[in-house]
N, C-alpha and C positions, 0 to 999 in steps of 0.2 A: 838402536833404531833412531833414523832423524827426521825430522819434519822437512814437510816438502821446498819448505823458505830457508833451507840454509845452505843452499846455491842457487844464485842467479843464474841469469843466462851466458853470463860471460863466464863463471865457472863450468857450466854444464857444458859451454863449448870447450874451455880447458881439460875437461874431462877424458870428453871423447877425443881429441887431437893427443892426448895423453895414453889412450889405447887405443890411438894407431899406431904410435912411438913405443909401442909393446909396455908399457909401464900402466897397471892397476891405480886407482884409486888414493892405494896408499907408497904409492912410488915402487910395488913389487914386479918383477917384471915377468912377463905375459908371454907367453908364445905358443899359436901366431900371433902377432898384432893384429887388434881389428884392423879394415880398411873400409871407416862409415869417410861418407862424402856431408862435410860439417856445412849445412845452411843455416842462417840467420834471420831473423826478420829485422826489417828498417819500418820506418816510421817517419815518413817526410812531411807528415803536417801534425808532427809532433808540438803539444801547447808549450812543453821546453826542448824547443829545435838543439840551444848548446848543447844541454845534454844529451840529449839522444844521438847527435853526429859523436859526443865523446865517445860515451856507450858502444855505439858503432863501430870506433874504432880499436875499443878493447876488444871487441868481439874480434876482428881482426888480428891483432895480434895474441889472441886466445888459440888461435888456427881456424877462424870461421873459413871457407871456400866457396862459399855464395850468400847474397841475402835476397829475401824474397819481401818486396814491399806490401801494407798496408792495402788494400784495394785503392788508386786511385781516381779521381776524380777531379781533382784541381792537379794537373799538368803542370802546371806555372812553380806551383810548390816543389813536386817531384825535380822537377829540371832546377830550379835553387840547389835545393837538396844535394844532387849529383855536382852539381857545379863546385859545390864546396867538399864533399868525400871525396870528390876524384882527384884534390890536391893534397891526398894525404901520399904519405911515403909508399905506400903498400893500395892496392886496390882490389878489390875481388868483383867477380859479375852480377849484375844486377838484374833482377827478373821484377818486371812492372807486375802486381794484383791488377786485373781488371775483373771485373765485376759488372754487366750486362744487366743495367735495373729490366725490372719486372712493371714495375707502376709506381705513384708517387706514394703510396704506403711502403712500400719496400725503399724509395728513398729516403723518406724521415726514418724510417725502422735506423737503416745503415748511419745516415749522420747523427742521430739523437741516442743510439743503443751500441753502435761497435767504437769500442776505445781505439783512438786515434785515425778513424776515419770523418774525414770531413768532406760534405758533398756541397759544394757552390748557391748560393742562393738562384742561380741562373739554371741551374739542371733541378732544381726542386722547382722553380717556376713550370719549365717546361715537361715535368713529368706531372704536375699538379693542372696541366690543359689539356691531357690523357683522357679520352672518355669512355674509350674502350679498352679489356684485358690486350689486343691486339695491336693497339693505340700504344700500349703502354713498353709493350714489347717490344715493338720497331721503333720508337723512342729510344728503347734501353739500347739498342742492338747502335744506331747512328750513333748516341755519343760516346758508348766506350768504342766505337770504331775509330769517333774523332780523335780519343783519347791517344790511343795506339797509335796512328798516322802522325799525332803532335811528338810523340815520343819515342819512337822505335830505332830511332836512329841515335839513341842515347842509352839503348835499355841490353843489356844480352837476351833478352826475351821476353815472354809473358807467361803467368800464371795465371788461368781464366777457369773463372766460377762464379757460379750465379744458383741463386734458392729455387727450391724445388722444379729445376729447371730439365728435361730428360735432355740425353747425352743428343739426342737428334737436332735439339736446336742449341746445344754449343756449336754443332757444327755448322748448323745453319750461318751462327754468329762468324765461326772460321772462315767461311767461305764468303763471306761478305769482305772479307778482307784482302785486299793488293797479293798476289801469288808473295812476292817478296816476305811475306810476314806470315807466311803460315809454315812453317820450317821454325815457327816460335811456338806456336800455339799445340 
């Protein structure tokens, strides 16, 4: 038996591109090969950016076939980010986290308590002059739509979630959005 730390995630991608290529664990070969579809997570306001583009790119050459960012919130970051993966040899598609705040307790929650998300002092401003739950919602809904509209044209898609939010107003969220970008969501 082995502890859950002795593979990372560039092994665990190795792994599984490893039983799709019909080969086990221990190089024994398998048949059928799986056929799992290998995602990634990136981290674009990563506190060590080198690393993590590195990282990144082992995962790639690990067999990753998508990665799915971080929830974004500073854009400016994400779009660096890309600017520099997308000059690597090899590229896979990228799907934007967006995340639809709730009110400015669910923003400090997200920049102060989830690793490697960072929310702008300018959207904590502006979710912190919320004074109603409703207030706080059509706030969340405007800037990750702004978010989406800054970036969509950079992203293969999105990934869209939000806290205890019912599935009625993601969609609310979705259709708040340019027809163009919902064929992401």
């Amino acid at each position: 038996m082995t502890g859950v730390f002795d593979v990372d995630s560039i092994g665990l991608v190795q792994v599984a591109a490893n039983l799709n290529r019909g080969l086990d664990i221990g190089g024994n070969p398998i048949d059928p090969p799986t056929g799992l579809f290998i995602g990634v997570g990136a981290n674009p306001c990563a506190v060590d950016l080198p690393r993590e583009i590195e990282r990144y790119f082992r995962k790639i050459d690990a067999g990753a076939e998508f990665a799915i960012t971080q929830p974004v919130f500073d854009p400016e970051a994400l779009l660096r980010f890309l600017d520099r993966v997308e000059a690597y040899r090899r590229t896979i598609p990228v799907l934007a986290g967006v995340w639809p705040l709730i009110s400015f307790k669910n923003a400090e929650f997200m920049n102060n308590e989830v690793p490697g998300v960072v929310v702008p002092k300018a959207i904590l401003e502006r979710m912190s002059r919320c004074r109603t739950r409703e207030d706080g919602r059509k706030a969340g809904i405007e800037i990750a739509r702004g978010i989406v509209e800054r970036i969509s044209d950079r992203v293969s898609g999105f990934q869209v979630s939000a806290p205890m939010v019912r599935s009625r107003r993601r969609w609310r969220f979705s259709e708040s959005l340019p027809e163009t970008f919902l064929p992401f969501c």
